[in-house]
Structure formats: C-alpha cells, structure tokens
C-alpha positions in Angstrom: 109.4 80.5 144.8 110.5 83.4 142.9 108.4 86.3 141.9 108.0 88.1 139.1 106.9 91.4 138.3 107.0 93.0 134.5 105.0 95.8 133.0 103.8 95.5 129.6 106.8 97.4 127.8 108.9 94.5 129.9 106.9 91.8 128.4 109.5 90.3 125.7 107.3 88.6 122.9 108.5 85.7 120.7 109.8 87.7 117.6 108.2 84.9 115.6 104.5 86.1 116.6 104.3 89.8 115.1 106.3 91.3 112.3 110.0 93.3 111.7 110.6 91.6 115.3 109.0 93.6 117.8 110.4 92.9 121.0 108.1 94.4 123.1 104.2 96.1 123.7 105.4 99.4 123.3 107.6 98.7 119.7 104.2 97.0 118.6 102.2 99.6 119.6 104.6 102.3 117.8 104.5 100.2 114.7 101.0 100.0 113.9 100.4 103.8 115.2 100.0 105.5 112.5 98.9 108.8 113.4 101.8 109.3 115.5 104.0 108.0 113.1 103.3 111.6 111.1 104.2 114.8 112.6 101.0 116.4 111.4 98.1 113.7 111.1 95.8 116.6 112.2 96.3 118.1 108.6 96.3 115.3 106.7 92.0 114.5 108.1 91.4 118.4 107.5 93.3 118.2 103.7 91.1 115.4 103.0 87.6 116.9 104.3 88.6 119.8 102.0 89.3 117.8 98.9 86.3 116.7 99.4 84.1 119.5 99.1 85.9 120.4 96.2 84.9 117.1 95.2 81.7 117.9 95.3 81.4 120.6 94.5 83.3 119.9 90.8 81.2 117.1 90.1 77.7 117.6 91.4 76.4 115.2 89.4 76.3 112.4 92.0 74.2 110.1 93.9 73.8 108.9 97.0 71.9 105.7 97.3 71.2 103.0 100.1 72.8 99.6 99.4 71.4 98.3 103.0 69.2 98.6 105.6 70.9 100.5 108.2 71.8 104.2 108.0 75.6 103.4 107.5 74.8 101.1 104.5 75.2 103.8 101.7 77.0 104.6 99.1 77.7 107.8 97.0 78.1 107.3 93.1 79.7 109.9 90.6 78.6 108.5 87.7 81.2 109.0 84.2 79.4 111.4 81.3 78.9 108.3 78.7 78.0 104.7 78.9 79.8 101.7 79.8 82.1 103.3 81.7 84.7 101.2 83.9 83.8 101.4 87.6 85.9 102.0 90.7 84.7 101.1 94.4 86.8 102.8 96.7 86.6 101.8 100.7 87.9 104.2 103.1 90.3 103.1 106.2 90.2 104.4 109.8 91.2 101.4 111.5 87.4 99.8 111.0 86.6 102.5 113.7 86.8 106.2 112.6 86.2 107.9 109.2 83.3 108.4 106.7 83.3 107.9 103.1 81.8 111.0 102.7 85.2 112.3 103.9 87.4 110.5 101.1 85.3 111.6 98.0 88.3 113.4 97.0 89.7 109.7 96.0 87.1 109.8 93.3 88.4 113.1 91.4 91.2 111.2 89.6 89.4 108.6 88.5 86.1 110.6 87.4 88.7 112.9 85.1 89.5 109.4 83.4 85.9 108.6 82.9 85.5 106.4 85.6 81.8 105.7 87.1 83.1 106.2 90.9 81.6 104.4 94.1 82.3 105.9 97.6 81.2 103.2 100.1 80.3 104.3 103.8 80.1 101.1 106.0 78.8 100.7 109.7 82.3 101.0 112.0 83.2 99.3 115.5 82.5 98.7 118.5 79.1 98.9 117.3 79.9 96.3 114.5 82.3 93.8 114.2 85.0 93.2 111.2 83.2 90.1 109.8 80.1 92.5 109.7 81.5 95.1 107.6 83.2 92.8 105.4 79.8 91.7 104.8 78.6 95.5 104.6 81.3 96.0 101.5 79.9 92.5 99.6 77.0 94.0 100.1 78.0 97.1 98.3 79.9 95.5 95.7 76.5 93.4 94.9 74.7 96.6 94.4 77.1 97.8 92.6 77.4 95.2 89.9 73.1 95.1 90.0 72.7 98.8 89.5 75.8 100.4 88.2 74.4 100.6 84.3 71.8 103.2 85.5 74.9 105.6 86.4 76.6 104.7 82.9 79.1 102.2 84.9 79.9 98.9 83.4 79.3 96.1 85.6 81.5 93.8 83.6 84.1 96.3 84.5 84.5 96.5 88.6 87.7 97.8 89.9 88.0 97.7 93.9 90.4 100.3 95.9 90.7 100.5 99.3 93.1 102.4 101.7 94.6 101.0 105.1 91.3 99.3 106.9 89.7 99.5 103.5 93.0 97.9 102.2 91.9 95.2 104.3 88.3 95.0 103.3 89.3 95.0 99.6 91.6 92.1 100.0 88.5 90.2 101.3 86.1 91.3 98.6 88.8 88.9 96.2 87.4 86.0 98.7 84.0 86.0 98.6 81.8 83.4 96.8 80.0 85.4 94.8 77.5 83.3 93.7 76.2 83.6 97.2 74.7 87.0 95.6 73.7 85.7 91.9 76.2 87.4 90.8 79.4 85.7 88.3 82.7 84.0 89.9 84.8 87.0 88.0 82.4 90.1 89.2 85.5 91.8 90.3 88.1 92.1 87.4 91.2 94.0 89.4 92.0 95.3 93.4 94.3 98.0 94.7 95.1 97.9 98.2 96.7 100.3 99.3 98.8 100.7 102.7 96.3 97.8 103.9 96.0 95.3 107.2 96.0 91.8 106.0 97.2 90.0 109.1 95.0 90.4 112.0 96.6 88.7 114.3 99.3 91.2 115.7 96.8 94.3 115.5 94.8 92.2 118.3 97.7 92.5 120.7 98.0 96.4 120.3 96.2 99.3 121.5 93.5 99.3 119.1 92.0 96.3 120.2 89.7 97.6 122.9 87.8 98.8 120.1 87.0 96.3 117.2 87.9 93.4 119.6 89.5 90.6 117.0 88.4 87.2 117.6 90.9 84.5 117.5 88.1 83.0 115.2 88.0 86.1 113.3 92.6 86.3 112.7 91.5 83.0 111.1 88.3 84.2 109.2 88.6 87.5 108.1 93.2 87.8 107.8 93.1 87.9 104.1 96.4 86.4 104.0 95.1 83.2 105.3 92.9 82.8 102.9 94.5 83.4 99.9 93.7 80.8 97.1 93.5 80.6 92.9 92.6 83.7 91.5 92.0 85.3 88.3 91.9 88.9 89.9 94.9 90.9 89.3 96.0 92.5 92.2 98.1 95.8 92.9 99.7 95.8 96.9 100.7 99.8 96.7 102.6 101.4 100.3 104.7 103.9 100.8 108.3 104.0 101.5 107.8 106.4 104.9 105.4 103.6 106.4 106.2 101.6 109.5 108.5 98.5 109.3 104.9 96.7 110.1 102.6 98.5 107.8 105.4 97.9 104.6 105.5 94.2 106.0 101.9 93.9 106.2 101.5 94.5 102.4 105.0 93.0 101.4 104.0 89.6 102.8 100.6 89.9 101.3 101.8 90.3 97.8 104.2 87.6 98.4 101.4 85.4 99.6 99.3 86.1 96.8 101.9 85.9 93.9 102.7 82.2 95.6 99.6 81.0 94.7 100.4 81.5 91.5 98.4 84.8 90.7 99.0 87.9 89.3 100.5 90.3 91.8 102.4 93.5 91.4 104.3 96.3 94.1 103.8 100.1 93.8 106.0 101.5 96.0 105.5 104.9 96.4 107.7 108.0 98.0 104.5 109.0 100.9 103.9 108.3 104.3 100.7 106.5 105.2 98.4 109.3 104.6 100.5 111.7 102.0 100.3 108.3 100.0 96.0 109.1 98.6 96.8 112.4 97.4 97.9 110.3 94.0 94.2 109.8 93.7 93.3 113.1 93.5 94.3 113.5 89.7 94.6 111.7 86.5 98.2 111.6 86.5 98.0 110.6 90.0 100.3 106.9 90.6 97.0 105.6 92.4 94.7 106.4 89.6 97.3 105.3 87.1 96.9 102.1 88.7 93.4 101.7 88.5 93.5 102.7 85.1 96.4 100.3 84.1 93.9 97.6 85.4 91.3 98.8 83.4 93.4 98.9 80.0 95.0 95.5 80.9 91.0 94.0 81.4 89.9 95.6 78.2 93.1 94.0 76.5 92.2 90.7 77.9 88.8 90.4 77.3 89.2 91.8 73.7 
C-alpha cells in the first residue's frame, strides 16, 4: 500500500469549496489575511484610535449607556442637536475577536456633521463568546436603540445600520432577525451598509482564524448571511474596495448578487481603498461612506413621504 505524506500548503482543495479558486491552505490563508495584505496595518489601528479622540473630543456631547447585562453590552451615542434626527448604528469589525467600539468613534464624525443621532456599539468578542452570541449582542443593541433613541433626538422610525468587515457581517444579519421577537415592527431597520463584510462562513473556518471563534458547521448554516437571504424591504448598500483580496471583493460581490436575486434592492460602491483605508470616507460629510448612509436616509424620507 502506498503512503502518503502532504503538509497543509500540499493539501489541494476542491476549487468548488472556497472562493477565486484557492488551491491550497496557504492561498486561503493569504486571502482572508487582511493585515498582511497592507504594508502598514500597524498605522491604520493607531490612525483610527486617534480619530477617535478627536472624535471625542469635537463632540462631547455623548453617552454611553448599557444595552445588556455584561460589561461588553454598551453602547456610546452622539446624539444630533435637534429632534427627529435619522439614526446610524455603526458595528466595528476585528474578525469577531479584536477591536473595541470605543476605537471606531471616528466613524461617527461624518455622519454627526449631517445631523445624524450616531450609535457606536461595543459587543462581547471570541473565544469567550461565540458568533451566534454576538449576533444576538447587536439585536440586542438595535432593540435599545429603537426603544430609547428619542431621548438622544434620534428617530426610531429612521434606523440606518453600518458595519465594517466582522461588523459587515453582523449587519447583514440584523436584516434577518424576526423582530417581533423584541416588540418591535417587521421594518425597524429602514437601510444597511456593509462594508468590506464576511457573509460566507464557511471558508473562514478552514483558515487560520479559526482557532479563535471556532465556526460551527451548524453555525456556516445559521449565522452565513448569504444563506439566509429572503424577501426584503431593506435597501441594502454592499460597499468594498478595489485593493481588497480576490476573497474579501468575492465575499461581498456574491452577497449583493444573492440579495438582488431575491428580488430586493441592492446596490455596489466600489471604492479606490484597501480594506482599512476604505472607513476614512466616514470621517466627513462628503465622505462616499457617509454619502451612503445619507442617500438611504433621503431615499426613506422620499418613500415614506
């Protein structure tokens, strides 16, 4: 009887079971690496931390304000100057196992300029919690939101979701969740914008991160927002950048694809970044991120008029 001996980089994988046709455990690995896919990831975390500050320290009006029990279940608002007030959630990425949203509160400066009420949402991260867990930490957050968002002069009729990378992910699943499970209306969110997000989970449990938030083949099924896409009423922007992996741009090409399928409203913004450079067009008004949440915003208001 023969014998065989391969390493993992030897290992050739059907090209039908992860995307752009990785042959092997190394090209899949490269493809959903993101930080090395940058030359200087390093700057991009300390950019953000300082955008930030700056954040906070131009709009100091803000709250922060527990959604949940545990420590990790809070959020941080930046409420708009007048009343009814359109409201962006914004969910940070990190792979589901590194970040804070205190980190990303520079993602509320273009938005606040436009007279958005902003929400910042921290959520618990693994291996102490599990996807499914934090996708119930962000309904959670979205509940609250909708329940309490007049007392910061947000609209609740007027919830706009955001989310970036893991939190790309976690925003495609807010669009569904059975809302009623929280007494709250069918259409409680009226527009999404994920941005650079993970919406397959099934080849990110065969690479490197997978010691860490261990994906279930119960959860590829459960929690893949691509596999449960169905009728819906929420228009959706799938925004990536052009410098992105072959796996990352595939991830949200096939999402929108999916989505558009079903017969719902579904648009592309492709933008000129890499997978980080990409949230700096939050930062301002004129930013293409913002312009996107505000877009959704006008086209609500134009709807519902």
């Amino acid at each position: 009887m023969e014998k065989y001996h391969h390493t993992l980089q030897e290992i050739q994988f059907p090209a039908s079971n992860f995307y752009g046709q990785f042959l092997t455990q190394e090209q899949l690995d490269a493809e959903y690496d993101v930080e090395k896919a940058v030359s200087n990831f390093p700057d991009y975390i300390t950019k953000y931390i300082t955008h930030s500050q700056e954040a906070r320290r131009i709009f100091k009006d803000r709250f922060v304000m527990a959604y949940g029990p545990t420590l990790m279940e809070r959020l941080t608002v930046y409420p708009a100057k007048e009343a009814g007030a359109p409201v962006l959630i914004f969910i940070h990425g990190g792979y589901w196992k590194i970040g804070l949203g205190d980190d990303y509160d520079f993602a509320a400066m273009g938005a606040a300029k436009a007279e958005f009420t902003v929400v910042i949402v921290n959520y618990d991260l693994a291996p102490k919690v599990t996807i499914p867990e934090m996708i119930r930490q962000i309904r959670a957050s979205i509940a609250w939101t909708s329940q309490n968002i007049l007392q910061f002069n947000g609209d609740p009729k007027q919830i706009f979701v955001a989310g970036h990378s893991a939190g790309g992910h976690l925003a495609a699943m807010s669009a569904v969740t059975n809302w009623s499970d929280y007494g709250l209306p069918e259409n409680t969110i009226k527009g999404i914008l994920a941005v650079s997000g993970l919406f397959d989970l099934e080849p990110i449990s065969h690479t490197f991160v997978q010691p860490a938030i261990r994906i279930t083949a119960d959860q590829i099924l459960s929690s893949s927002p691509i596999r449960l896409i169905g009728p819906s009423k929420i228009p959706l922007i799938v925004a990536w950048g052009d410098q992105e992996t072959e796996a990352f741009k595939t991830q949200s090409s096939n999402y929108l694809e999916a989505w558009k399928k079903m017969g719902n409203n579904g648009t592309a913004l492709i933008l000129p970044e890499n997978h980080f450079s990409i949230l700096k067009e939050f930062v301002t008004p004129e930013g293409l991120l913002t312009k996107a949440i505000i877009t959704l915003a006008q086209n609500h208001k134009t709807v519902s008029q």
